[in-house]
C-alpha positions as CSV (number, residue, x, y, z in Angstrom):
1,X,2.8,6.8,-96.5
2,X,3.0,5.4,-92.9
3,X,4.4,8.5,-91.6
4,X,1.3,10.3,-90.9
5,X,-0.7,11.4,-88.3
6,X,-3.9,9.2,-89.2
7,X,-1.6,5.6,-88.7
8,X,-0.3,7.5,-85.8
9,X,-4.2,8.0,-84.6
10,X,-5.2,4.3,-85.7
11,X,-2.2,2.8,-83.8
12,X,-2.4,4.7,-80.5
13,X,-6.4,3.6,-80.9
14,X,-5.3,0.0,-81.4
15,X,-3.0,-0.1,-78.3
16,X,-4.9,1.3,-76.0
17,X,-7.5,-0.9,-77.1
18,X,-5.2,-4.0,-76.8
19,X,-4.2,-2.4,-73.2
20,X,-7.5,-1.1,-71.7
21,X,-7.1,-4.0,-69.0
22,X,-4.0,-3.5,-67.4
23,X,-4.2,-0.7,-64.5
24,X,-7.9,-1.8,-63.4
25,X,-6.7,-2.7,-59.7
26,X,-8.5,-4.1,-56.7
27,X,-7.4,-4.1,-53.3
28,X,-4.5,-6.0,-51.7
29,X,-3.9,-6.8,-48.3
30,X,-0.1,-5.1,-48.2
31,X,1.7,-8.1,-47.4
32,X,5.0,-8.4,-48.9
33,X,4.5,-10.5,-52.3
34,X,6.8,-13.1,-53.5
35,X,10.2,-12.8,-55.1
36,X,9.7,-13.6,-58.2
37,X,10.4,-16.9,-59.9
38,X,12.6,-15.9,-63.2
39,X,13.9,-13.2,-64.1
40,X,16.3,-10.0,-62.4
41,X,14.4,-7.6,-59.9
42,X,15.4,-3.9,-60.2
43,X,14.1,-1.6,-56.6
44,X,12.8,1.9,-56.9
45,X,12.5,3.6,-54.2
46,X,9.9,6.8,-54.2
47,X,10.5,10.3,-52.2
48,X,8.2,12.7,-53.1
49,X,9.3,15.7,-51.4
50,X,10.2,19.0,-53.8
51,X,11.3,22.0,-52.5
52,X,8.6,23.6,-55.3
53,X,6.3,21.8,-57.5
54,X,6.4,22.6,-61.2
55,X,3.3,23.0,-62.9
56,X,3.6,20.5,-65.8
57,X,4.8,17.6,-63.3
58,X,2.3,14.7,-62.9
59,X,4.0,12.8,-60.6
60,X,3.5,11.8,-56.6
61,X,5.3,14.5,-55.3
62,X,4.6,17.3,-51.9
63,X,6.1,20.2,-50.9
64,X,9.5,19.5,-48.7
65,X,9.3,19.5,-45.2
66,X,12.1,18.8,-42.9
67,X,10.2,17.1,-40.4
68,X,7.8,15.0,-42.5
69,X,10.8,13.8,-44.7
70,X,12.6,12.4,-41.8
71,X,9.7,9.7,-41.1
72,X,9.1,9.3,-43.9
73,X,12.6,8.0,-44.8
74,X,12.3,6.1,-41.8
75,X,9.2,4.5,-42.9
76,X,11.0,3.8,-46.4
77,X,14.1,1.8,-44.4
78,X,11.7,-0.7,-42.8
79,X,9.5,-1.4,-45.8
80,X,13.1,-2.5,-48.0
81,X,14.0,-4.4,-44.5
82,X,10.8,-5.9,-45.1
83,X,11.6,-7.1,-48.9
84,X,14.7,-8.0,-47.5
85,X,13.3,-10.4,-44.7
86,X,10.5,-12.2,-47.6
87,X,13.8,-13.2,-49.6
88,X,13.9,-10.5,-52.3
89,X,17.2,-9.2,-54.3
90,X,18.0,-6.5,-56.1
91,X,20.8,-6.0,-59.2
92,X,20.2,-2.4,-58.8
93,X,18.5,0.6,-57.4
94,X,16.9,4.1,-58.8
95,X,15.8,6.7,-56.2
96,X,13.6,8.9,-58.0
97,X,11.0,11.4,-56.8
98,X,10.1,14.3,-56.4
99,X,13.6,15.2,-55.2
100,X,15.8,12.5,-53.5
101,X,18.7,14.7,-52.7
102,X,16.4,17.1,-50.7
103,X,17.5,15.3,-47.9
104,X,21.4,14.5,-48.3
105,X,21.8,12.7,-44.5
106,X,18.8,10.9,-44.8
107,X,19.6,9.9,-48.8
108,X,23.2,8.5,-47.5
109,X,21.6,6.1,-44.8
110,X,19.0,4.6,-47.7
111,X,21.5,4.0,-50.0
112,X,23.7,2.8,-46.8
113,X,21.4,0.5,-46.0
114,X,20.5,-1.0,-49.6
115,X,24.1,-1.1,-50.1
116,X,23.9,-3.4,-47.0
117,X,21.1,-5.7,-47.5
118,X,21.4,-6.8,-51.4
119,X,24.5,-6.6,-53.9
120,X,23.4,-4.0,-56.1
121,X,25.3,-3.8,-58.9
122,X,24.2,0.1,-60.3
123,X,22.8,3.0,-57.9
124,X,20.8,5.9,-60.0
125,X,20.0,9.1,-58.1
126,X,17.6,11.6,-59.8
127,X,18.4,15.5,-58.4
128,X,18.1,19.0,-59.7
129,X,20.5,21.6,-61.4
130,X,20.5,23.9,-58.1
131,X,21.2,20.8,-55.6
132,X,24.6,20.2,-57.4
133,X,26.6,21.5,-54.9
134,X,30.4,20.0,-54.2
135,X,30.0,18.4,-50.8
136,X,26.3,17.2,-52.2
137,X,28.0,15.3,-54.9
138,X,31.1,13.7,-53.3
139,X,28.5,12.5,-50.4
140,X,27.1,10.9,-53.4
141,X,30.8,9.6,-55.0
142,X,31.5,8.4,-51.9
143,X,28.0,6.4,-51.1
144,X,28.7,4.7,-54.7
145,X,26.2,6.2,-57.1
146,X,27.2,5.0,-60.3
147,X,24.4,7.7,-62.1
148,X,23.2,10.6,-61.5
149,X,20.0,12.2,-63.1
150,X,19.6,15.9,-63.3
151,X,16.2,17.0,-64.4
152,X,17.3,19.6,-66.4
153,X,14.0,20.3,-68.8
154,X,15.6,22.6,-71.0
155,X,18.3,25.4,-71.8
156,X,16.0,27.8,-72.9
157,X,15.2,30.7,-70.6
158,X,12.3,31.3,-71.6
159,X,10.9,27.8,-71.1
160,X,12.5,27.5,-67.7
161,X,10.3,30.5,-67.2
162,X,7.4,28.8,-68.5
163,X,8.0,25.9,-66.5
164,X,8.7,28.4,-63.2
165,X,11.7,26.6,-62.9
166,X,14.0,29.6,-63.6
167,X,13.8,31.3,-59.9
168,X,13.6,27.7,-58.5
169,X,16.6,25.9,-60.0
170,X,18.5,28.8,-62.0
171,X,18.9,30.0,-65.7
172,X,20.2,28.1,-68.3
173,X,23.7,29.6,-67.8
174,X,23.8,28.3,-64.2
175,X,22.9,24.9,-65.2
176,X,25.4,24.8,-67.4
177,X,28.0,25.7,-64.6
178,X,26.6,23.3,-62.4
179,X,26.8,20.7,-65.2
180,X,30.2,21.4,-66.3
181,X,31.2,21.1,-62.4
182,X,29.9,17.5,-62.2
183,X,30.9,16.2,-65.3
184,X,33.9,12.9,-65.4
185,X,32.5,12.7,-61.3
186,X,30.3,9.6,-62.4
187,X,30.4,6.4,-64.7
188,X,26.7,7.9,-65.8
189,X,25.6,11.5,-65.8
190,X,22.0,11.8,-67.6
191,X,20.5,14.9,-68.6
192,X,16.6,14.6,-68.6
193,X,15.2,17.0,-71.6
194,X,11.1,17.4,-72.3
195,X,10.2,18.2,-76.1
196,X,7.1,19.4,-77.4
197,X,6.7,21.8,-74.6
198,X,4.4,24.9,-75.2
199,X,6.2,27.6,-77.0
200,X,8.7,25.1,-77.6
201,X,10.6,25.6,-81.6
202,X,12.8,23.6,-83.4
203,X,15.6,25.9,-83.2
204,X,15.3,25.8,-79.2
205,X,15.4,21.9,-79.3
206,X,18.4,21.9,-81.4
207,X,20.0,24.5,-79.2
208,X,19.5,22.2,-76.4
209,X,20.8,19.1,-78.4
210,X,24.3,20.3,-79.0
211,X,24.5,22.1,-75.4
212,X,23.9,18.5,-74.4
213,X,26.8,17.2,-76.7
214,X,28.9,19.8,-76.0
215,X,29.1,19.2,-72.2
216,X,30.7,16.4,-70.6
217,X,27.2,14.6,-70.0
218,X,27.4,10.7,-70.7
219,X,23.8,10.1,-71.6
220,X,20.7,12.0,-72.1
221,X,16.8,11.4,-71.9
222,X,14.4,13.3,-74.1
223,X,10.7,13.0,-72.9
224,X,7.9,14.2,-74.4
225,X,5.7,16.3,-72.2
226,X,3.0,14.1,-70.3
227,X,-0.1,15.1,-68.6
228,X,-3.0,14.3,-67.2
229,X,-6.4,16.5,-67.7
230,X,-5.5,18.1,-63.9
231,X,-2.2,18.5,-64.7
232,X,-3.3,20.4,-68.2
233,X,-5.6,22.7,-66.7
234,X,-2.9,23.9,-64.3
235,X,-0.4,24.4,-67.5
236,X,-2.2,26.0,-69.4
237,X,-2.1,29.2,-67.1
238,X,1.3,29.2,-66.6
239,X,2.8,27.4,-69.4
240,X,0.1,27.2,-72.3
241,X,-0.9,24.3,-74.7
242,X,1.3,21.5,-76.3
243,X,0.7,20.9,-80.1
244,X,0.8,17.1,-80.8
245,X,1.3,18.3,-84.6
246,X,5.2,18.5,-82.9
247,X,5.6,15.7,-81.8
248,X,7.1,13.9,-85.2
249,X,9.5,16.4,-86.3
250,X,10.7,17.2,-82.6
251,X,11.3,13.1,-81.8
252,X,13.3,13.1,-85.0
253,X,15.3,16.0,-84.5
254,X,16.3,14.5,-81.4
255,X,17.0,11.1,-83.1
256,X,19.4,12.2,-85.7
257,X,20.9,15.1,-84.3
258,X,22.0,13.4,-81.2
259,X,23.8,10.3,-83.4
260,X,26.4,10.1,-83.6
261,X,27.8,11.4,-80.5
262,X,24.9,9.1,-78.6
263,X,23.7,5.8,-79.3
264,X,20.1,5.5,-79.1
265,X,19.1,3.1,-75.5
266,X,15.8,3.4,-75.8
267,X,13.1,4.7,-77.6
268,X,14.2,8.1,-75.6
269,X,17.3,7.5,-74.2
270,X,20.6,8.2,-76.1
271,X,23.5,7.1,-74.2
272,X,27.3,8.0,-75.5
273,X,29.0,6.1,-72.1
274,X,28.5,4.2,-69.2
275,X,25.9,1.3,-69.3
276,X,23.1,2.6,-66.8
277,X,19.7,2.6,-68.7
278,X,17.0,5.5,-67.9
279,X,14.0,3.3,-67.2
280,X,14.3,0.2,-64.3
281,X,11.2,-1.0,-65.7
282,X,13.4,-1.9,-69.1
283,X,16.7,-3.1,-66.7
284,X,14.7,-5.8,-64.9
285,X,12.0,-7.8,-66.2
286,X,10.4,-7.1,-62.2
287,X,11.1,-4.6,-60.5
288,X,9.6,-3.5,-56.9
289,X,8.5,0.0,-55.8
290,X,8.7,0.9,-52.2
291,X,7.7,4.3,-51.0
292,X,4.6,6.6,-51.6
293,X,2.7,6.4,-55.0
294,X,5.5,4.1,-56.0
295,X,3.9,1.0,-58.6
296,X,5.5,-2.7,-58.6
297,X,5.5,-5.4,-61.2
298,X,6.2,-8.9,-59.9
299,X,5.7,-12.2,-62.0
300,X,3.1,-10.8,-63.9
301,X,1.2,-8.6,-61.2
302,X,1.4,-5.2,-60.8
303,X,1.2,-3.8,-57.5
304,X,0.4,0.1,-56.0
305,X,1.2,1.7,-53.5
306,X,-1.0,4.7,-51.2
307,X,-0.6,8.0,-51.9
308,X,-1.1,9.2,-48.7
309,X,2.5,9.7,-46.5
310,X,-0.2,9.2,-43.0
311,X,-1.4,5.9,-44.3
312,X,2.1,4.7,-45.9
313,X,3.8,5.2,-42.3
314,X,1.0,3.7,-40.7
315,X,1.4,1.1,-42.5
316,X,4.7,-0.1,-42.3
317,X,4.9,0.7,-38.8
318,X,2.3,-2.3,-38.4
319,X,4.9,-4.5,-40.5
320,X,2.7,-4.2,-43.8
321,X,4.2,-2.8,-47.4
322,X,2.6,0.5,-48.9
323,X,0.5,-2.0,-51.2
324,X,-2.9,-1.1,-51.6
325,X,-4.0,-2.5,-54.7
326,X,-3.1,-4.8,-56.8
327,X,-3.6,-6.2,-60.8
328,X,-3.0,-10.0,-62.2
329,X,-2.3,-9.3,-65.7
330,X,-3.5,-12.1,-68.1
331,X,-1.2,-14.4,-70.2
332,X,-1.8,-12.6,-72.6
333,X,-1.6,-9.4,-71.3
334,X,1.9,-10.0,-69.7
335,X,3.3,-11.1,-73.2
336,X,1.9,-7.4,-74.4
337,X,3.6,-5.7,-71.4
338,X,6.7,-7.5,-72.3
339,X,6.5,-6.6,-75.9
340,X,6.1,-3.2,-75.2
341,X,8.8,-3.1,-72.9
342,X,11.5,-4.5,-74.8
343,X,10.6,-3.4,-78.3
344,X,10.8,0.4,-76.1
345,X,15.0,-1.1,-74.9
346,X,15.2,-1.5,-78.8
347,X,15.1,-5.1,-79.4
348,X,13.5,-8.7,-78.3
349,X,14.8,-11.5,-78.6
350,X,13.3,-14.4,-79.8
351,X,15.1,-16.9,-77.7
352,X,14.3,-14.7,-74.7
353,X,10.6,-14.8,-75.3
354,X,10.2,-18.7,-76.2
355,X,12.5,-19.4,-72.6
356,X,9.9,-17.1,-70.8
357,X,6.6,-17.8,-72.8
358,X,7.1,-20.5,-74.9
359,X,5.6,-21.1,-78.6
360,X,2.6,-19.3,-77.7
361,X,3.9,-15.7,-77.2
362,X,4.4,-15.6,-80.9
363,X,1.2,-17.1,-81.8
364,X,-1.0,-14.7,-79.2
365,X,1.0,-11.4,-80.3
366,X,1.7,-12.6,-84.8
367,X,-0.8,-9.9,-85.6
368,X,1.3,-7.0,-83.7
369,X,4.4,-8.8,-84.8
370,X,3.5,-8.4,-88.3
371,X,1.8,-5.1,-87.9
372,X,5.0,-3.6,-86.4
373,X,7.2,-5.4,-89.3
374,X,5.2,-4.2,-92.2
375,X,5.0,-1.0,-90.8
376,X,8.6,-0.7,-90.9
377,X,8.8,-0.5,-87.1
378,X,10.9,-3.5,-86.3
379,X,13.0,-5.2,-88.6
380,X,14.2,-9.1,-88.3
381,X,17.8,-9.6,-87.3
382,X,19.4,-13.0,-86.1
383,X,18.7,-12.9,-82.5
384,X,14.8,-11.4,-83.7
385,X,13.2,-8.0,-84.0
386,X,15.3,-4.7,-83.5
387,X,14.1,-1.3,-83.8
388,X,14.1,1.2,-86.4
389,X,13.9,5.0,-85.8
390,X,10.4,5.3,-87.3
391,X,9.6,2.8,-84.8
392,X,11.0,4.4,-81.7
393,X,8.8,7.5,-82.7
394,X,5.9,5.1,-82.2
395,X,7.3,3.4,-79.5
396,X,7.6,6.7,-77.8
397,X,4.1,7.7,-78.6
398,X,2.9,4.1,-77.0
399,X,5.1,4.6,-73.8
400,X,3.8,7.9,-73.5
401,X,0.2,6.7,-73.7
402,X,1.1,3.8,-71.2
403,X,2.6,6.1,-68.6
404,X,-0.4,8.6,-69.2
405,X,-2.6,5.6,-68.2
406,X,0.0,5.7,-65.2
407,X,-0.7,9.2,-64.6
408,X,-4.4,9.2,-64.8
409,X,-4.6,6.4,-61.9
410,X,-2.0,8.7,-60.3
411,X,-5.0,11.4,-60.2
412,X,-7.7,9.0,-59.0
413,X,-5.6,7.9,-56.1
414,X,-5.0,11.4,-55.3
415,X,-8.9,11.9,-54.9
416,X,-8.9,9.4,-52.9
417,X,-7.0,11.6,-50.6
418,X,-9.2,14.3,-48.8
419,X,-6.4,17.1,-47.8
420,X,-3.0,15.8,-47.4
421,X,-0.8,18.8,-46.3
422,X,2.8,19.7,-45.5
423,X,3.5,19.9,-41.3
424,X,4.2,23.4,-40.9
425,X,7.7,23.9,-39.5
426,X,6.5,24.5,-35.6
427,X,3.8,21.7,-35.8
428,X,4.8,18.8,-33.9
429,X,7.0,15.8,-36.4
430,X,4.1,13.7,-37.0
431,X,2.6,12.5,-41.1
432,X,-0.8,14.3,-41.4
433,X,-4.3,13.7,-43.5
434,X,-5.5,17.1,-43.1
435,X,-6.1,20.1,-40.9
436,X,-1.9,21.2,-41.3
437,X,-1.0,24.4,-43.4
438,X,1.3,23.6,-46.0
439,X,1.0,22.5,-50.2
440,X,-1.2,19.3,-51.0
441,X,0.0,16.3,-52.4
């Protein structure tokens, strides 16, 4: 009766009702704010660079150049030096992108320099199929990643196709060479896999399942495709439409076929060694972005950072952050976030929430408590609420909606950006707003 796509309709209506508030930013002034005054802090750090940009991709990412990369990592250095100097710490750190092996020398020094400043306990990288090379990886071993990422997408030709990531990062054969080369090299290798892609089947999904649990590949994350309206128009001449109707028997496909090889991490994360989770907004209750379109959430604030590499340099060469806007979320508001959050790691505990909240978390969030519970979404253990799998498909679906929210402020930024193109190769090594020849941002 609950599995249906009306409930789905009324629920995704309810939350983003009961979430409309919490990306309406103003500006900040880009000093460095506060460490925060409980809970861990988790750092991501942003590169954007990708040596092609896939159609379907929504995130901040520009075409690779040599020259602009270099300052830019330089410009990324100072601004952790500068959480570093306001008292911040770190239990660990996820380079994402965009493509942070792209740049293996200047990658090394990053991590170096973490690695230097606060005692991280886990380092995540996020790379490619086609940047798997041997001396890539033990640069990597040997600067003490403890997971590596590989954006894989899929095993399906056809898709990779689709996606135009067959000529960029190889066929599915070669990926699974590459893979098969890496695996026992680290305590976490992670596969990333997007479902409900257009011309995506069942069968294809399943194929890609038990490739996954046939390698040697210690965890895998299974997205659904996300978008924005820009990012749609663009796919649907190279890749076509998605079909939401999907989305149910896809997410639990991937839920039961993956079990029990994997044990489900998160809502889309299934995880059959090694402890590393797939989202640092779930390992930390704060975590801090530094970079380039990278977002921060500190004591109840979150924090952005500009899109444009000219203005981020700028910047932090005049001892500010990338900050550019910022977002108090209510009391109220803050509980949601958390609830979301922790209900998407699988559980929350109660003793956790009255510690952090008090008596009135449960009194501000008893209807979606109930909701969730009667819904047969959470069930009550000892320690409080756990997850089923009917409510990590709507979990999914309400992560999803929150990072398209993400997404869709990710495209207004970008307006805000006239032309930001690549340097060309012979142009002198300086970050430019427009007027250079190149892909924009």
């Amino acid at each position: 009766m609950f599995d249906s796509p009306l409930v789905d309709s009324v629920l995704i209506r309810l939350f983003r009702f009961r979430t409309r508030g919490f990306l309406k930013m103003s500006d900040a002034d880009g000093r460095v704010p506060p460490p925060p005054r409980v809970g861990g802090c988790y750092l991501y750090v942003h590169v954007p660079f990708c040596a092609a940009l896939c159609p379907f991709c929504s995130f901040h990412r520009v075409q690779h150049c040599h020259a602009q990369a270099e300052l830019y990592f330089a410009a990324l250095r100072e601004e952790i030096r500068l959480y570093h100097a306001a008292g911040h710490s770190f239990s660990g750190v996820y380079f994402g992108g965009g493509t942070p092996t792209i740049e293996p020398a200047e990658l090394q020094q990053t991590i170096a320099l973490v690695q230097q400043l606060f005692s991280v306990r886990e380092i995540s990288v996020e790379t490619n199929p086609r940047e798997l090379r041997p001396d890539l990886l033990a640069s990597l071993r040997e600067a003490g990643v403890t997971r590596l990422s590989v954006g894989v997408q899929s095993f399906d030709n056809r898709l990779l196709c689709d996606m135009e990531r067959y000529e960029k990062y190889g066929s599915a054969e070669e990926i699974i060479a590459h893979l098969q080369g890496v695996a026992g090299m680290f305590p976490t290798l992670n596969v990333d896999l997007i479902f409900n892609q257009p011309h995506q089947t069942l069968a294809s999904l399943e194929h890609d399942l038990d490739l996954v649990r046939a390698l040697g590949v210690t965890q895998v994350s299974c997205y659904p495709l996300m978008t924005t309206p820009s990012v749609q128009r663009r796919m649907s001449t190279a890749m076509g439409v998605t079909n939401a109707r999907q989305l149910r028997p896809f997410f639990e496909t991937i839920w039961r076929r993956l079990q029990p090889d994997f044990r489900p991490t998160s809502a889309w994360c299934f995880t059959r060694s090694g402890s590393a989770g797939d989202e640092y907004i779930v390992a930390a209750e704060n975590y801090v972005g530094v970079g380039s379109g990278a977002f921060s959430y500190l004591d109840g604030v979150l924090h952005a950072t500009t899109f444009s590499l000219s203005h981020y340099a700028q910047r932090v060469a005049r001892g500010l952050t990338g900050i550019t806007a910022r977002h108090p979320l209510s009391a109220s508001d803050q509980m949601r976030y958390a609830l979301l959050v922790r209900l998407f790691g699988l559980e929350l505990d109660r003793s956790w929430a009255r510690e952090r909240y008090g008596a009135r978390f449960f009194r501000v969030l008893w209807g979606e408590l109930r909701t969730l519970e009667a819904l047969g979404a959470t069930r009550r253990t000892t320690r409080g609420w756990e997850l089923t799998e009917r409510g990590g498909y709507w979990l999914m679906l309400m992560m999803s909606e929150f990072f398209g929210s993400v997404n869709a402020y990710r495209d207004a930024m970008r307006a805000h950006i006239r032309e930001e193109w690549v340097v060309a190769s012979a142009a002198p090594p300086r970050l430019m707003m427009a007027g250079g020849r190149g892909a924009p941002s």
